[in-house]
C-alpha positions as CSV (number, residue, x, y, z in Angstrom):
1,X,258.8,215.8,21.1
2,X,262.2,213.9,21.3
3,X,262.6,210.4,19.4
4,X,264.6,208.3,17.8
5,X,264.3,206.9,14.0
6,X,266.4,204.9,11.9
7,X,266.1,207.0,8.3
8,X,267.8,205.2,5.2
9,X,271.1,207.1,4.3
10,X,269.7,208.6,1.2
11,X,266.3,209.9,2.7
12,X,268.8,211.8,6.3
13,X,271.2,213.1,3.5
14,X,268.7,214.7,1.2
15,X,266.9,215.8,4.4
16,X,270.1,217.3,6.2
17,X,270.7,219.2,3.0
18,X,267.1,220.8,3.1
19,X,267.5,221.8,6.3
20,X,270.5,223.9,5.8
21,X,269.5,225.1,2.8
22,X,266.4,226.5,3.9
23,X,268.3,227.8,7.3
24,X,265.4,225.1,9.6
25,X,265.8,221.8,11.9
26,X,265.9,218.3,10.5
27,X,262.9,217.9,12.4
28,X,261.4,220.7,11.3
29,X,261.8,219.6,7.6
30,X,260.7,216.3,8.5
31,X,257.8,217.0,10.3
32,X,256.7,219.2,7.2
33,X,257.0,216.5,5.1
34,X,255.0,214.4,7.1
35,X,252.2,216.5,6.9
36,X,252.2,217.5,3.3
37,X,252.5,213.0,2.7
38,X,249.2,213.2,5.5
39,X,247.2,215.4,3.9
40,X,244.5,213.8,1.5
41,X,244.9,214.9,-2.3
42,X,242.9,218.3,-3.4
43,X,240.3,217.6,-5.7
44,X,242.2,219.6,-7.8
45,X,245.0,217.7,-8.0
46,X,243.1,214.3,-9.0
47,X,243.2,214.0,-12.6
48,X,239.9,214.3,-14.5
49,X,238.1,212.7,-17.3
50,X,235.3,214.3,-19.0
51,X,235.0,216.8,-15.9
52,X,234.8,213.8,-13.2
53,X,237.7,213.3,-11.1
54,X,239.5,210.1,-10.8
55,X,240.2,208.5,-8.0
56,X,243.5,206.8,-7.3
57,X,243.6,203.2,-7.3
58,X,243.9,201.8,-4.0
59,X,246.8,199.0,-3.8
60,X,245.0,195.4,-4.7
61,X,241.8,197.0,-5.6
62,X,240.1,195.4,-8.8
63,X,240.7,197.1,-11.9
64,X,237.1,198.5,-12.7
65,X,236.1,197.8,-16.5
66,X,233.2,198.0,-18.3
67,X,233.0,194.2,-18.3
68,X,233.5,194.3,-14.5
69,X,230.4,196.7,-14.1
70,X,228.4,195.1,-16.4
71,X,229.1,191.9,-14.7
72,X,227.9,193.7,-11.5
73,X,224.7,195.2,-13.0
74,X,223.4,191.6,-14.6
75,X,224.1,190.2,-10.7
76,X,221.7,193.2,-9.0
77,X,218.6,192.0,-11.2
């Protein structure tokens, strides 16, 4: 499919570069990259605590303390 985007400088340059070095299209390189940012995170690749993966923290999500879930058990009685 044929489109048009406006890339920041830096992002085309480094992307150009790719492509030649690896001997593929722009869009090819782009459209792999898109993909790989698309993909959802392998459990494997989450970090873990005491064998139990952590989740990332979702942008303006409360920070969840003991406190908070304390709070949140006293208010479910």
């Amino acid at each position: 499919m044929r489109t048009t985007v406006n890339l920041d400088d830096d992002i085309l340059r480094v992307a150009k570069t790719l492509a030649q070095q690896r001997g593929q299209s722009l869009g090819r390189i782009l459209s792999d990259y898109f993909r790989a940012a698309l993909r959802p995170a392998a459990p494997s690749q989450l970090a873990e605590r005491n064998g139990v993966p952590l989740l990332p923290r979702r942008t303006g999500a409360p920070l969840v303390t003991p406190d908070l879930v304390k709070e949140l058990l006293e208010a479910d009685e």
